[in-house]
NULODREN-724533 format. One record per residue (C-alpha): residue number from 0; x, y, z. Coordinates in steps of 0.05 Angstrom, whole numbers, plus 5000, padded with zeros to 4 digits. Example, Ala and Ser with C-alpha at 12.3 -4.5 7.8 and 13.67 -1.06 7.14 Angstrom:
BEGIN
+------+------+------+------+
! resi !    x !    y !    z !
+------+------+------+------+
!    0 ! 5246 ! 4910 ! 5156 !
!    1 ! 5273 ! 4979 ! 5143 !
+------+------+------+------+
END
This chain:
BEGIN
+------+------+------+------+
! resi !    x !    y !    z !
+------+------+------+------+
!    0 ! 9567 ! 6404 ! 0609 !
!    1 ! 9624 ! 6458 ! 0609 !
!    2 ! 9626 ! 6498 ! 0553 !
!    3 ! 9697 ! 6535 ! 0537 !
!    4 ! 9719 ! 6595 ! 0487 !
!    5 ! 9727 ! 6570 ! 0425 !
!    6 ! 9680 ! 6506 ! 0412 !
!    7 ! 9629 ! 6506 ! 0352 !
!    8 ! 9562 ! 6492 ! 0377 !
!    9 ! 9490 ! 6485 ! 0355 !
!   10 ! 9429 ! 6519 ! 0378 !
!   11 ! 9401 ! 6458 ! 0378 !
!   12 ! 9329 ! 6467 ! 0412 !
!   13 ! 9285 ! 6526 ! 0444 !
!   14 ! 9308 ! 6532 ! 0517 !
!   15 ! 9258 ! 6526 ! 0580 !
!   16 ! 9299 ! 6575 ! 0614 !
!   17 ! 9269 ! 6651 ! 0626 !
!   18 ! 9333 ! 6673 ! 0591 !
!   19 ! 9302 ! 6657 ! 0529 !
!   20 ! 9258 ! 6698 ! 0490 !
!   21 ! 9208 ! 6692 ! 0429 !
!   22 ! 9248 ! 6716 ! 0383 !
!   23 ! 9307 ! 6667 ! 0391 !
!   24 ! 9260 ! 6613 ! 0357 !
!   25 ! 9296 ! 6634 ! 0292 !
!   26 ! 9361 ! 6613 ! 0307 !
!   27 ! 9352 ! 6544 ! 0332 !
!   28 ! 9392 ! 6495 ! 0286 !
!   29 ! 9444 ! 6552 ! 0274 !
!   30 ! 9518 ! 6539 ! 0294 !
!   31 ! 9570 ! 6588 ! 0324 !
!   32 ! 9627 ! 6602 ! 0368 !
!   33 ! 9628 ! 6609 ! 0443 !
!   34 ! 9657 ! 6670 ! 0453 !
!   35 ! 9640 ! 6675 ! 0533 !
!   36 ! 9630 ! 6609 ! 0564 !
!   37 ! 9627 ! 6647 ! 0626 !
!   38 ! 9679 ! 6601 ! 0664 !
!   39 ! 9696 ! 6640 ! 0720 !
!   40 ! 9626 ! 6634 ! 0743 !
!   41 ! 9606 ! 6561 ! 0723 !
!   42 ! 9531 ! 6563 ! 0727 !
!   43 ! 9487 ! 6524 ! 0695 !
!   44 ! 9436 ! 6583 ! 0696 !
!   45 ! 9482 ! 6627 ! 0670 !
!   46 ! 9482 ! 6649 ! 0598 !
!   47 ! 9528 ! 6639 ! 0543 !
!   48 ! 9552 ! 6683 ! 0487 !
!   49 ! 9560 ! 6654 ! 0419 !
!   50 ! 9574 ! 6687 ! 0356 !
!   51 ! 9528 ! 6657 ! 0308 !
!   52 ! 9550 ! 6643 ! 0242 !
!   53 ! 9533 ! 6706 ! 0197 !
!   54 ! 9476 ! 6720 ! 0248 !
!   55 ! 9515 ! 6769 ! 0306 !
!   56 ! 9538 ! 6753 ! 0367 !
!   57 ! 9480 ! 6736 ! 0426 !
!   58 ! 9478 ! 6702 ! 0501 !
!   59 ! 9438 ! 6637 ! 0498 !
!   60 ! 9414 ! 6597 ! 0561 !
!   61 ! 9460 ! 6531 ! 0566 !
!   62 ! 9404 ! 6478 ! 0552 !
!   63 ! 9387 ! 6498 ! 0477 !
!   64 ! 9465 ! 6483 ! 0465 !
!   65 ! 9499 ! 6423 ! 0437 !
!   66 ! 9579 ! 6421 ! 0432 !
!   67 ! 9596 ! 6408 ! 0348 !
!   68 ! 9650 ! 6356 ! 0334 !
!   69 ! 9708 ! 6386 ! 0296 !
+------+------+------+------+
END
């Protein structure tokens, strides 16, 4: 899945990447913003910032997200 600047998405689930740590638990079933998709790199490893709906912006491993319809 790419992700690009821009899209709402959901922190949908807890991650099984090492990018993730205890403390995200709290914000799965948030939404946000992708802020950095990270597209000049294009890994699937590679982590992605959002900025999460009155929560701050954060990097969040690509499997925990889901792309929102508008």
């Amino acid at each position: 899945m790419t992700f690009h600047k821009g899209q709402r998405v959901e922190i949908f689930k807890k991650s099984d990447d090492e990018g993730w740590d205890s403390y995200m638990d709290e914000y799965v079933g948030l939404h946000g913003i992708i802020t950095d998709p990270d597209t000049s790199i294009n890994d699937p490893d590679a982590l992605v910032e959002i900025s999460l709906d009155q929560k701050g912006t954060h990097r969040f491993p690509q499997d925990c997200l889901k792309i929102l319809e508008v």
